[in-house]
N, C-alpha and C positions, 0 to 999 in steps of 0.2 A: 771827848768821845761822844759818839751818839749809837745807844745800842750796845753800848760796849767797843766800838771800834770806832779810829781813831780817823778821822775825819779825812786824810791824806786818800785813805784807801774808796773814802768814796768822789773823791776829784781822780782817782783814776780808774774806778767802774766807767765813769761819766763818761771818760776819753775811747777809753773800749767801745763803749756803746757807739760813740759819736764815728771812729774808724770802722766798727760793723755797719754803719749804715749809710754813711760818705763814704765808701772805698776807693771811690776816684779822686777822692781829697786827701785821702792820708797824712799828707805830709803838713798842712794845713792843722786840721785835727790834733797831733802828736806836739806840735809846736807850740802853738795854743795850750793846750794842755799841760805842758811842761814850764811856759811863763810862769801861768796860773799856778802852779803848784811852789814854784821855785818864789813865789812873792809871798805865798802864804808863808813857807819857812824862815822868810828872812824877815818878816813883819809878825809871826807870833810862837811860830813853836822853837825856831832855830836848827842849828843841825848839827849832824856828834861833833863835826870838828869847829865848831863855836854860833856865836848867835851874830843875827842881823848880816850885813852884806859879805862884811870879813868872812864870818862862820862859810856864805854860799862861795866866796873867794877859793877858802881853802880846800871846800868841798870839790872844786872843780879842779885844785893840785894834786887831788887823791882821787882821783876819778879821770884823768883827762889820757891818762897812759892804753887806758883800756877800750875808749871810745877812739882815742887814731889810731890803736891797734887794731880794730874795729874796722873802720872805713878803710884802712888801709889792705885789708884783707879782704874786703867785699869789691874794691875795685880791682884789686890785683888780680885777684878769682875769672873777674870777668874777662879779664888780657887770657887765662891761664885756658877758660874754655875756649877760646876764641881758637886758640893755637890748635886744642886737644882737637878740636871741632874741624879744624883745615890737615889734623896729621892722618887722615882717611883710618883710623884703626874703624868708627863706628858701620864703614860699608864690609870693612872685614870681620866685627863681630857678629855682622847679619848675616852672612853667610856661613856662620858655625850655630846660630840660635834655632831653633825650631820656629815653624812660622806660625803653632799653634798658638795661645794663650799662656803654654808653658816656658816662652820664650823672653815674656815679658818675667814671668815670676823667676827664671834662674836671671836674668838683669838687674831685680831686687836684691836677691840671694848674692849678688856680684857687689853690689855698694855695701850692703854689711860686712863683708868678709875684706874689703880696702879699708874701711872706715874702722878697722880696729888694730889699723896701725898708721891711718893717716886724719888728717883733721877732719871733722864731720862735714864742713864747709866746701874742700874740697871732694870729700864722696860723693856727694849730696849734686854738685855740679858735673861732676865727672858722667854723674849717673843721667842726669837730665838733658845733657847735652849728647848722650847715646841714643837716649831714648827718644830728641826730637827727631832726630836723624834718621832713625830707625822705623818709626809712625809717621814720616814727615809733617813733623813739626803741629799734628794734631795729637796732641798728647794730652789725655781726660783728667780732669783736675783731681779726683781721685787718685788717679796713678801717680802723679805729682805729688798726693801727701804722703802715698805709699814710701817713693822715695826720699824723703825731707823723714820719716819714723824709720825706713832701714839704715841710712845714713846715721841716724841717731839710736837706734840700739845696737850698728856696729860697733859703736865706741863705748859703750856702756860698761862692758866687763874688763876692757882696759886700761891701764892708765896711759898709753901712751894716743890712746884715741877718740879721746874726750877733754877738753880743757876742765871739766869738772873732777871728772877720774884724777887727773894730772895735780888738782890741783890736793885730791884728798891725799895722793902718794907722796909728796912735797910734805902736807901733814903729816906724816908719819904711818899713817896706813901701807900696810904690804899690800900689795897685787896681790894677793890671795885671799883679803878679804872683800876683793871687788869683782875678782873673777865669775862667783856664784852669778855675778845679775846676767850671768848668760841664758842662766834656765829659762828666765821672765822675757829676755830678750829674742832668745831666739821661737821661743813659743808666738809672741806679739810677731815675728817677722812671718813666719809661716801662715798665721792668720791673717793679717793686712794683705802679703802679699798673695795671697790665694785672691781673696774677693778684687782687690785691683786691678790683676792684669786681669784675671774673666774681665771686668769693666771695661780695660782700654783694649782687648782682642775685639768686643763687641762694637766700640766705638771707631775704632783704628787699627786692625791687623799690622805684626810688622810687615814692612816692604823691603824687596829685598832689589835695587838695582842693579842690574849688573853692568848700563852702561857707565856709573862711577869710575874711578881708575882704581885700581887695587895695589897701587903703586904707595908704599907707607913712605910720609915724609918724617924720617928720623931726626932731623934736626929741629923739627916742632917737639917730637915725642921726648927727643933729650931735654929741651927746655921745659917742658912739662916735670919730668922727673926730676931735674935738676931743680926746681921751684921747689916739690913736694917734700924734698930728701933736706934741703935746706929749710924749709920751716921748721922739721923735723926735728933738724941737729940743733938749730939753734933755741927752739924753746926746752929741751930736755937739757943743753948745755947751763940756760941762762939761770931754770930754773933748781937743777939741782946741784950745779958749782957756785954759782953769782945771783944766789937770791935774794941777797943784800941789795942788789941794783935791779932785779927785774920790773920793779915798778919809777923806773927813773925813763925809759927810755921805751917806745913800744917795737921793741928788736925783731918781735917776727915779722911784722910788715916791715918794718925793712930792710928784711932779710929778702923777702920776695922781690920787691923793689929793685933791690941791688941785683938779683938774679936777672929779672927783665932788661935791665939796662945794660947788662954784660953780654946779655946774651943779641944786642941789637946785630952784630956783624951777620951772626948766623939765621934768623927771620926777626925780623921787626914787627911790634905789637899792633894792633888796629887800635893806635890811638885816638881816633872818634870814636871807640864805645866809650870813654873816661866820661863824658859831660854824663852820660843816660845813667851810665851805672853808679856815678856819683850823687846825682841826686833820689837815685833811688832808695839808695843806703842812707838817706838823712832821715828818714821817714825811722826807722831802727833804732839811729842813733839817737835821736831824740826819746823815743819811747825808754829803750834802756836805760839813759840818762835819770827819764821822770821817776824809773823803779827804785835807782840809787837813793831815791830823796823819799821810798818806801819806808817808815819804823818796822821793819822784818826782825825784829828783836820781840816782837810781839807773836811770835808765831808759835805752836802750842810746842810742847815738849815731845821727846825721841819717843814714838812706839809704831806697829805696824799700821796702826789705823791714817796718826798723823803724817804718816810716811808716803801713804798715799794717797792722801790730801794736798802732800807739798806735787805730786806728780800734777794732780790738775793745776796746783798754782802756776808751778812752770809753763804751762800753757798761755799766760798772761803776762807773767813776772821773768825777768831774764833770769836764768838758774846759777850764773855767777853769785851773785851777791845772796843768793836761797844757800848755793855748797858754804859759805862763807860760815854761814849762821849757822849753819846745822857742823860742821867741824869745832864750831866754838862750844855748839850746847854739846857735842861727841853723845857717846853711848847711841848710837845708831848702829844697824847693821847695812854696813855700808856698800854691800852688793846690791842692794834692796832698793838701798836708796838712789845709787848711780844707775839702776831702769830705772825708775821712779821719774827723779828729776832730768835725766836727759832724757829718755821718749815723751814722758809726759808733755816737751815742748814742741809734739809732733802734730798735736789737736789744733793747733789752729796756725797761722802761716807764720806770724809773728812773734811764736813761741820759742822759736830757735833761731838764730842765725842762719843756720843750713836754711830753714822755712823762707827765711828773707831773700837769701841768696839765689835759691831756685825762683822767688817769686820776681826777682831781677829780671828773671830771662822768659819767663810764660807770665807777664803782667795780667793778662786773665785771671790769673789765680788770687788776684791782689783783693778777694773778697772772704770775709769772714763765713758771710752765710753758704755761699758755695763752698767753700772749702770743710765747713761741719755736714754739711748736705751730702757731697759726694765724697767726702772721707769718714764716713760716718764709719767707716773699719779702722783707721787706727784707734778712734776711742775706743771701740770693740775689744780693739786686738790687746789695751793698752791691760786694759779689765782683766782680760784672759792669761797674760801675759804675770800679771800680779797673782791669781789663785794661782799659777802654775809655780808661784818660788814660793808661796807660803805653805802649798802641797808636802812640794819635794823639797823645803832646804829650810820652811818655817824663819821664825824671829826670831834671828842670832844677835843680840846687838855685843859691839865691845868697845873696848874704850879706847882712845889714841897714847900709843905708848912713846911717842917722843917726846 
């Protein structure tokens, strides 16, 4: 340790730094970085699941489910907006939005209210690819984090619309002690998305075409639902009948997978996005990876403070393996903690999957310092968002009764 901390976490300050300030390296940076860290553990500290090469072997047996669940869901996503994107609903949602400022904010108001019954990854695109549409395709990087935090405190108060929520309610957590983080959530959404869309109305007015065709193509729009309803069924099935097997096999990617492929009779995919969107997603996978090799066992004990302390961490630290630790130590209040840890990873792009996955499609966005610059409202909102549950609903912490 130096300082009291434990020398891993300052080989991944370093990599942070190194992707804030090469953002058009990233993937470079992240790679590097993840060597690096992955040789220190196999040459002196080891890792929980043993030491030296074996120990990183087996580390990556226990790890490897959730990173090509991973990939496989950041590329499938990309097939998924492709579709959303050609089935003309977003020239028919411009014609019902106002063309004010407030037009852009009930579009926010529209990804939180999906995204808490569908995965954050897909609101989070749904949203973005409305909104290029909608701005053509000048869409202000602020408005972009806006969407990548509504996206992310849709799912907050549910379990079925967060893999963190999902994963406390598998713990034994009732839905009812996750519901509360709506207070924080929807407080954080009303702030963010007030100062945002003012930002993208002043930078980009919607436009509204009307030479488009207003002709919907429902057979994109089935295969779109038909994707969402199937990740759906299958992660809720795997995890709460067969979760003895849900870490053998990564079933919601291919689940989506299989949708795509069935669905080839009735429109077939834009198979040249796979190369773009696949190596975009490595730049993720690796960082995520490097987290996993994080000692997050070191992380302070359950109270309000530390609660949201772990929100900023998620902003760096992928929040899978954060909900892990923090279900082990329990005695949290875990409404609190699901705003907490899932908006928290709204601060910067790489904080969330959602954050990655929009940054797939506006690579503009693929910079740190822009993205604290002109999203300087979700950390705002994230702040606001916190005094507004410890106001109304305060530090309830309890314990997991399974």
């Amino acid at each position: 340790m130096i300082f009291g901390i434990q020398l891993e976490f300052y080989f991944f300050a370093i990599i942070l730094l190194l992707v804030a300030i090469f953002s058009d390296k990233v993937l470079i940076s992240s790679t590097l970085g993840l060597v690096v860290v992955s040789l220190y553990k196999i040459f002196f500290t080891g890792f929980h699941e043993g030491q030296g090469f074996l120990g990183f072997l087996l580390h990556c047996k226990t790890e490897w489910v959730n990173i090509v669940n991973l990939l496989m869901l950041l590329v499938g996503f990309e097939l998924l907006s492709d579709h959303f994107s050609k089935s003309n609903i977003t020239n028919s949602v411009a014609k019902i939005l106002p063309e004010s400022w407030v037009g852009g904010f009930i579009l926010l108001v529209f990804v939180f209210f999906i995204s808490s019954f569908l995965d954050n990854i897909a609101a989070a695109i749904i949203g973005a690819t409305i909104a290029s549409n909608l701005f053509n395709k000048k869409v202000h990087i602020g408005y972009l984090a806006s969407i990548v935090a509504a996206s992310n405190a849709g799912g907050s108060g549910s379990v079925v619309g967060d893999t963190t929520t999902t994963m406390m309610w598998i713990a034994g957590i009732s839905p009812a002690e996750v519901f509360h983080g709506y207070i924080a959530a929807i407080a954080a959404l009303i702030v963010s998305s007030y100062f945002a869309s003012r930002q993208q109305h002043t930078y980009q007015p919607i436009i509204i075409n009307n030479k488009k065709s207003n002709r919907l193509d429902w057979s994109r729009i089935f295969i779109v639902f038909f994707i969402l309803v199937a990740a759906i069924w299958i992660n809720l099935i795997i995890n709460l009948k067969y979760s003895d097997i849900s870490n053998s096999l990564p079933f919601i990617g291919l689940s989506i997978w299989a949708v795509l492929i069935l669905t080839i009779p009735l429109r077939k995919p834009k198979w040249s996005l796979i190369p773009g969107a696949f190596k975009g997603s490595l730049f993720l996978l690796a960082l995520i990876f490097t987290t996993s090799l994080m000692p997050v066992e070191n992380l302070p004990k359950a109270s309000s403070i530390s609660t949201l302390g772990v929100g900023f961490l998620s902003a760096f630290v992928n929040n899978i393996p954060l909900t892990s630790l923090a279900i082990k130590q329990g005695n949290y209040d875990w409404g609190m903690l699901a705003y907490c840890i899932g908006y928290g990873g709204s601060m910067i792009w790489f904080g969330s999957s959602a954050g990655v996955a929009v940054v797939n499609l506006f690579p503009k966005a693929k910079s740190t310092k822009l993205w604290l610059k002109d999203g300087w409202h979700v950390t705002f909102a994230y702040i606001v968002g916190y005094i507004a549950i410890m106001l109304i609903w305060g530090w309830h912490p309890t314990t997991i009764t399974k």
